[in-house]
PAZARO-561910 format. One record per atom (N, C-alpha, C): residue in three letters; x, y, z; chain. Coordinates in steps of 0.1 Angstrom, whole numbers. Atoms other than C-alpha are relative to their C-alpha. Layout:
// residues N
ALA | X | Y | Z | A
...
END
This chain:
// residues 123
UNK | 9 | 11 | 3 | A
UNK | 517 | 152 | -254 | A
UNK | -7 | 3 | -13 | A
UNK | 7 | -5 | 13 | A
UNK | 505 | 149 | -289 | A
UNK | -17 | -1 | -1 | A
UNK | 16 | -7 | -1 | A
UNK | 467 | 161 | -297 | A
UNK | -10 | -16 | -6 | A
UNK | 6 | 13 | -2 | A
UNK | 460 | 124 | -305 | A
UNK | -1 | -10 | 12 | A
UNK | 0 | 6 | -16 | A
UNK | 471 | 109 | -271 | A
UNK | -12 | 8 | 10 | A
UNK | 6 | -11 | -8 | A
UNK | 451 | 140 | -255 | A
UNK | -15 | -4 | -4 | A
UNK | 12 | 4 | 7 | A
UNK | 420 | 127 | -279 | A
UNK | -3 | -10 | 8 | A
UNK | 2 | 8 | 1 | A
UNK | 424 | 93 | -271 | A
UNK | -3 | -3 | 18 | A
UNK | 4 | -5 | -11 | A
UNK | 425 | 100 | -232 | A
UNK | -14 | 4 | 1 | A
UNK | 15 | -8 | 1 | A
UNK | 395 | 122 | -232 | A
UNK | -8 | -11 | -3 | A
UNK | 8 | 11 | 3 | A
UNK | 375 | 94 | -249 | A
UNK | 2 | -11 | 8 | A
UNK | -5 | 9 | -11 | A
UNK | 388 | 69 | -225 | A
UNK | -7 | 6 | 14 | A
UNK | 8 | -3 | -13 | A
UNK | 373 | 92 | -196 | A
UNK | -11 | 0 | -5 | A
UNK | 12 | 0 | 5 | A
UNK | 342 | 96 | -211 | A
UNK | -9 | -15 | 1 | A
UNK | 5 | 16 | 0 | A
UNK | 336 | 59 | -214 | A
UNK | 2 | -4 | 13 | A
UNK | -1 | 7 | -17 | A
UNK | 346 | 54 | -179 | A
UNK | -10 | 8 | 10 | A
UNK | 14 | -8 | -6 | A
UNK | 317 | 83 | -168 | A
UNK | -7 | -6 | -8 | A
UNK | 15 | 6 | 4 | A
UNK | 293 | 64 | -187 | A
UNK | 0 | -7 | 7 | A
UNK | 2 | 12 | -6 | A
UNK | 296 | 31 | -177 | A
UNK | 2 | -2 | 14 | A
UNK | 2 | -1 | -14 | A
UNK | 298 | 45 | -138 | A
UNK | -10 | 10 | -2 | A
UNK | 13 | 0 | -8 | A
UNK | 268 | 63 | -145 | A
UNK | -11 | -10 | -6 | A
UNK | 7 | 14 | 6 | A
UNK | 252 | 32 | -165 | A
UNK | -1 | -7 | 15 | A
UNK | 2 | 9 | -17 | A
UNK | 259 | 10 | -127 | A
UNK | -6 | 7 | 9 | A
UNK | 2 | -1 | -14 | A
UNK | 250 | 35 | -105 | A
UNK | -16 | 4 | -3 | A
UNK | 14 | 2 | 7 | A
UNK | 213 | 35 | -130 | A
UNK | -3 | -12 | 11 | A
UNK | 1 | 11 | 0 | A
UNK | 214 | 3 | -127 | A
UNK | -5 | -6 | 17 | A
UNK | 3 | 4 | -19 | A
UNK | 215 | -2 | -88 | A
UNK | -13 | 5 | 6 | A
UNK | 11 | -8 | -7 | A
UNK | 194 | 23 | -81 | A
UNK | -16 | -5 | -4 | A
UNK | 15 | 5 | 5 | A
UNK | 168 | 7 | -105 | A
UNK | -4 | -11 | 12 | A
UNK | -2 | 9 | -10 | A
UNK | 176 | -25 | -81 | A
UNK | -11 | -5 | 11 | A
UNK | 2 | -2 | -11 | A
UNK | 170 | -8 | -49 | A
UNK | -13 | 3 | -1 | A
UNK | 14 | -5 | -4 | A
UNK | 135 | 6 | -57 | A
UNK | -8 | -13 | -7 | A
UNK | 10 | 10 | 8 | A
UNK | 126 | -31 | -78 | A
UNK | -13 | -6 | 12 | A
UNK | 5 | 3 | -8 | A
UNK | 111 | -41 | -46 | A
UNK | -12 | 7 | 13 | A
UNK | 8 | -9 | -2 | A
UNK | 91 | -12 | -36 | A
UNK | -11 | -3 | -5 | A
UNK | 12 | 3 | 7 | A
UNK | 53 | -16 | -44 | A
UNK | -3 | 14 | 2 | A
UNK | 8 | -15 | 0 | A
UNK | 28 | 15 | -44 | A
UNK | -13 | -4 | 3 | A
UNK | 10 | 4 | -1 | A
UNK | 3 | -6 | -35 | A
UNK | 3 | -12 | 15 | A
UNK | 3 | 8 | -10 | A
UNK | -13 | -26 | -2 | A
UNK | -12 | -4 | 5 | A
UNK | 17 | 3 | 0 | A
UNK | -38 | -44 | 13 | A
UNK | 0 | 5 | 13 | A
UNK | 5 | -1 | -15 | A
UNK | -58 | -40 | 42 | A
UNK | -13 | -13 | 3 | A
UNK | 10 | 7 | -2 | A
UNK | -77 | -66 | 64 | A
UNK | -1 | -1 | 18 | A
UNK | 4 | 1 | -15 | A
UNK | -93 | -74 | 95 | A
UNK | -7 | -11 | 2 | A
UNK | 16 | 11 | -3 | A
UNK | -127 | -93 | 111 | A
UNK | -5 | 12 | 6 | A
UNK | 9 | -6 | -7 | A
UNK | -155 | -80 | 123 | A
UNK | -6 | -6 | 11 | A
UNK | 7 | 9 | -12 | A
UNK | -169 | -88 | 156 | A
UNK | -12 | 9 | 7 | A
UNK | 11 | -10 | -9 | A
UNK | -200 | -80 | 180 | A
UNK | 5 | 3 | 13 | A
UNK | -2 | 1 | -13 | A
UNK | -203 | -71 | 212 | A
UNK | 6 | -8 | 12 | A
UNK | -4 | 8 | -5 | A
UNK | -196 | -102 | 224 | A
UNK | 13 | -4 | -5 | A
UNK | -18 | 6 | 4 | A
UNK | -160 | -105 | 207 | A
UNK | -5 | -11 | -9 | A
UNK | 6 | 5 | 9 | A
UNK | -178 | -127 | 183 | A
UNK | 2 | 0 | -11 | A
UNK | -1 | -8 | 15 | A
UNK | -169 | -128 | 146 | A
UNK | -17 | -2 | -8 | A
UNK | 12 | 0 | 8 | A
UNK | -199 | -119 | 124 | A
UNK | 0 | -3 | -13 | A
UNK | 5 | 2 | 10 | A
UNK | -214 | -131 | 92 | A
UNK | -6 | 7 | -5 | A
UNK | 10 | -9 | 8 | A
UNK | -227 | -112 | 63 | A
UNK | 3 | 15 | 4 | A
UNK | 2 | -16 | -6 | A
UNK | -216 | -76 | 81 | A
UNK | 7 | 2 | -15 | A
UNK | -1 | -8 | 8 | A
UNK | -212 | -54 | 52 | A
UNK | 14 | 13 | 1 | A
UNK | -7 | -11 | -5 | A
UNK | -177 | -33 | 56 | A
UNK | 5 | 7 | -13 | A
UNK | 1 | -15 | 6 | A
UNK | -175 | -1 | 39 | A
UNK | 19 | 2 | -3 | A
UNK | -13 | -14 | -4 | A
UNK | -137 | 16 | 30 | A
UNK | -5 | 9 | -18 | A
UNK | 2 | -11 | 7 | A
UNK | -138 | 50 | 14 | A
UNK | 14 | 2 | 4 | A
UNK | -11 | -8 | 5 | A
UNK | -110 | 64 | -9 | A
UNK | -2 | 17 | 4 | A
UNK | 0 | -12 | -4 | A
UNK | -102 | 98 | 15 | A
UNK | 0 | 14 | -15 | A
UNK | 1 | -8 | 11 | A
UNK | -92 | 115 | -21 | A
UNK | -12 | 0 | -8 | A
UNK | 13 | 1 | 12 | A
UNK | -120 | 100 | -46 | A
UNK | -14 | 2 | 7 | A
UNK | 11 | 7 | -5 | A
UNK | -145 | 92 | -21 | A
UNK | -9 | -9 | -2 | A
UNK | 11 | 14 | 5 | A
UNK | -154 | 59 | -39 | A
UNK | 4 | -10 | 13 | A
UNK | -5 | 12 | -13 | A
UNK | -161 | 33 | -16 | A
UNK | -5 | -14 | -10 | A
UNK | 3 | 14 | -2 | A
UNK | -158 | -2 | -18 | A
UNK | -4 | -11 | 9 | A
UNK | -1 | 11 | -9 | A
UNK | -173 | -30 | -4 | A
UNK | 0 | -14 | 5 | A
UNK | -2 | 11 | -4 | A
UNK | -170 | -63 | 12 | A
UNK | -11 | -10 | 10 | A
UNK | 7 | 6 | -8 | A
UNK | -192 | -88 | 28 | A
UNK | 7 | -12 | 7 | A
UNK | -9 | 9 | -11 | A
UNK | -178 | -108 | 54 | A
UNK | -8 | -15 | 4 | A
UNK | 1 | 16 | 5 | A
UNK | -179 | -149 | 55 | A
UNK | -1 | -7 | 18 | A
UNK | -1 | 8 | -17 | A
UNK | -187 | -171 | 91 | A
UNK | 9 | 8 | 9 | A
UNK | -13 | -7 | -13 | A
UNK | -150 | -159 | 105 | A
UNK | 0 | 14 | -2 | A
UNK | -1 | -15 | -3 | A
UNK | -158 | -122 | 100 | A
UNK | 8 | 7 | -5 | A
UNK | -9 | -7 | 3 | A
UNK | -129 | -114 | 81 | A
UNK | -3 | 5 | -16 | A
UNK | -4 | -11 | 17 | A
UNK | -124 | -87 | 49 | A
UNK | 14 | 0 | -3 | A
UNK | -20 | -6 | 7 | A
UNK | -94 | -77 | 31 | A
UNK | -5 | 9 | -17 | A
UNK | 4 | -10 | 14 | A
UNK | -97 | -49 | 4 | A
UNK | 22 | -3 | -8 | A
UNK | -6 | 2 | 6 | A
UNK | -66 | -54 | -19 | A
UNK | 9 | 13 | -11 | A
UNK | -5 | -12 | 11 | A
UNK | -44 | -27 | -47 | A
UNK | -2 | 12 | 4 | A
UNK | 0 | -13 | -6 | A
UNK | -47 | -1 | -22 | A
UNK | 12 | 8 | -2 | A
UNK | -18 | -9 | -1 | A
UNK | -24 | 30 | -27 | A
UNK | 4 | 3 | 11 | A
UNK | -10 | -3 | -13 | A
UNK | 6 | 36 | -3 | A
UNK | -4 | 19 | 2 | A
UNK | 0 | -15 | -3 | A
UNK | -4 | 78 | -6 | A
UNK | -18 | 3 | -1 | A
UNK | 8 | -8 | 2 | A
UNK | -37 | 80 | -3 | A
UNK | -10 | -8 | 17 | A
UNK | -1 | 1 | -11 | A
UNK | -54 | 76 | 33 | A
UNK | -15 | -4 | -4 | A
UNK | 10 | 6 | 5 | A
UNK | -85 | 50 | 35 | A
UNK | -12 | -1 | 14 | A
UNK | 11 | 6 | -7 | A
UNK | -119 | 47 | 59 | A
UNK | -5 | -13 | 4 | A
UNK | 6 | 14 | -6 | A
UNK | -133 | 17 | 76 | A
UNK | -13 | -2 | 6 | A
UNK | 11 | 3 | -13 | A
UNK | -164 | 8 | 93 | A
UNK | -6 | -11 | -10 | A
UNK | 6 | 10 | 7 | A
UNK | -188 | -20 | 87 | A
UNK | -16 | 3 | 10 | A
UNK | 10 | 2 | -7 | A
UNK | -226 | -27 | 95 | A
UNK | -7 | -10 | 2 | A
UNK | 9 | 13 | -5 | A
UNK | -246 | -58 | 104 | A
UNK | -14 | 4 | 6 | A
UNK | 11 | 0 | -8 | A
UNK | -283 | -53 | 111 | A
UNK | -4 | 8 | 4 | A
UNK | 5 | -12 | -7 | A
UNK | -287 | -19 | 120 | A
UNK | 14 | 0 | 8 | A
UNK | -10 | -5 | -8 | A
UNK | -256 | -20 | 139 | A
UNK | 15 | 2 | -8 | A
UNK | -12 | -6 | 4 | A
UNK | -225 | -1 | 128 | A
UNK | 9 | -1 | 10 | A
UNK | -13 | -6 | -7 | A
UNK | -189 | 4 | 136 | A
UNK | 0 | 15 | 6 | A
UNK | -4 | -15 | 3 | A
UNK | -172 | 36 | 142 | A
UNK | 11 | 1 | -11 | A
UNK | -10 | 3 | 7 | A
UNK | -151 | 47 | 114 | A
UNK | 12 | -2 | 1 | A
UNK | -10 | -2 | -5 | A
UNK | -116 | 39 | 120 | A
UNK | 12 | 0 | -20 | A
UNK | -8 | -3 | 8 | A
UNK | -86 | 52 | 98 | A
UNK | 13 | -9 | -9 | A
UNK | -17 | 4 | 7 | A
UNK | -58 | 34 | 70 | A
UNK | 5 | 9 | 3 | A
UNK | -6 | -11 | 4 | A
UNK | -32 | 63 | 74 | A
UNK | 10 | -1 | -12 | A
UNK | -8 | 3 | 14 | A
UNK | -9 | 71 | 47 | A
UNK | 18 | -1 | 11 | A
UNK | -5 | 2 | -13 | A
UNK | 14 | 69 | 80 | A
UNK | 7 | -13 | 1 | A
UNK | 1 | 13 | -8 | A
UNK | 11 | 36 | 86 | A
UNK | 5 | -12 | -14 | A
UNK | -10 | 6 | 8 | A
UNK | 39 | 17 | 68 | A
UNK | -2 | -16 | -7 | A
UNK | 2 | 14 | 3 | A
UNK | 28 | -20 | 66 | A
UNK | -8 | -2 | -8 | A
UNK | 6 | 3 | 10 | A
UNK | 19 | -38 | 37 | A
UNK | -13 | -5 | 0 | A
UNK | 14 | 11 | -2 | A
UNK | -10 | -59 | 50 | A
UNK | -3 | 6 | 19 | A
UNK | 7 | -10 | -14 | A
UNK | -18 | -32 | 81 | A
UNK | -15 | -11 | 3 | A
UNK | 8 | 4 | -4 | A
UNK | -47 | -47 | 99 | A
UNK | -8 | 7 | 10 | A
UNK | 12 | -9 | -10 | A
UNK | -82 | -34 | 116 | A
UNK | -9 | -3 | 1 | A
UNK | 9 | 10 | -1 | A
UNK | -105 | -51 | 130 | A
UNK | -9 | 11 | 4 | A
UNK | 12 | -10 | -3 | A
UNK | -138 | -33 | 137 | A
UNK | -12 | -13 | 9 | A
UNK | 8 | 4 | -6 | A
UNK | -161 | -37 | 162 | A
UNK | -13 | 4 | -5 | A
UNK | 16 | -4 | -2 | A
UNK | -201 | -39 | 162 | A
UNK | -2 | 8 | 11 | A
UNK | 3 | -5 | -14 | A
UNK | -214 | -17 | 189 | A
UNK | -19 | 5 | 1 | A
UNK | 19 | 6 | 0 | A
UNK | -257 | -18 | 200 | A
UNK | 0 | 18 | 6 | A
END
């Protein structure tokens, strides 16, 4: 075989490993386009009576940073904190009036995009 055929080969494979690892980039970019790194969390707050509360104040603390943010809750009692990260594990409680929650946990566990946690009032 002359050393130009043997050339022209060679370059011929070469281009056929690119452009199969160009596709299998390409897919892969794809499969992760639909991945976020981010989620929300929400709930209501209610009293004792199973009741949604007005105005309760709920608390979440970033486990890493420890900044917390918070929320004040509307007639139906419900929050929602937003742009949460998927790797970092988040706190909950709220208070109304002197009366608090218990803290209950986001995990980094807990797969769902719009996880939900309602928190109780307790006297």
């Amino acid at each position: 075989m002359p050393v130009r055929a043997i050339r022209l080969a060679a370059a011929a494979m070469v281009a056929l490993l690119l452009c199969l690892a160009l596709t299998c980039a390409a897919l892969n970019a794809q499969s992760g386009a639909g991945e976020s790194t981010t989620r929300t969390v929400e709930g209501r707050v209610t009293n004792a009576a199973k009741q949604p509360v007005d105005q309760a104040v709920v608390q979440l603390k970033n486990s890493k940073t420890l900044q917390i943010r918070s929320f004040i809750t509307q007639r139906d009692g419900k929050y929602h904190f937003a742009g949460l990260q998927t790797d970092v594990e988040y706190q909950l409680k709220a208070d109304h009036d002197g009366v608090s929650t218990s803290w209950k946990t986001l995990s980094v566990f807990n797969s769902k995009k719009t996880p939900v946690i309602n928190l109780k009032l307790k006297k």
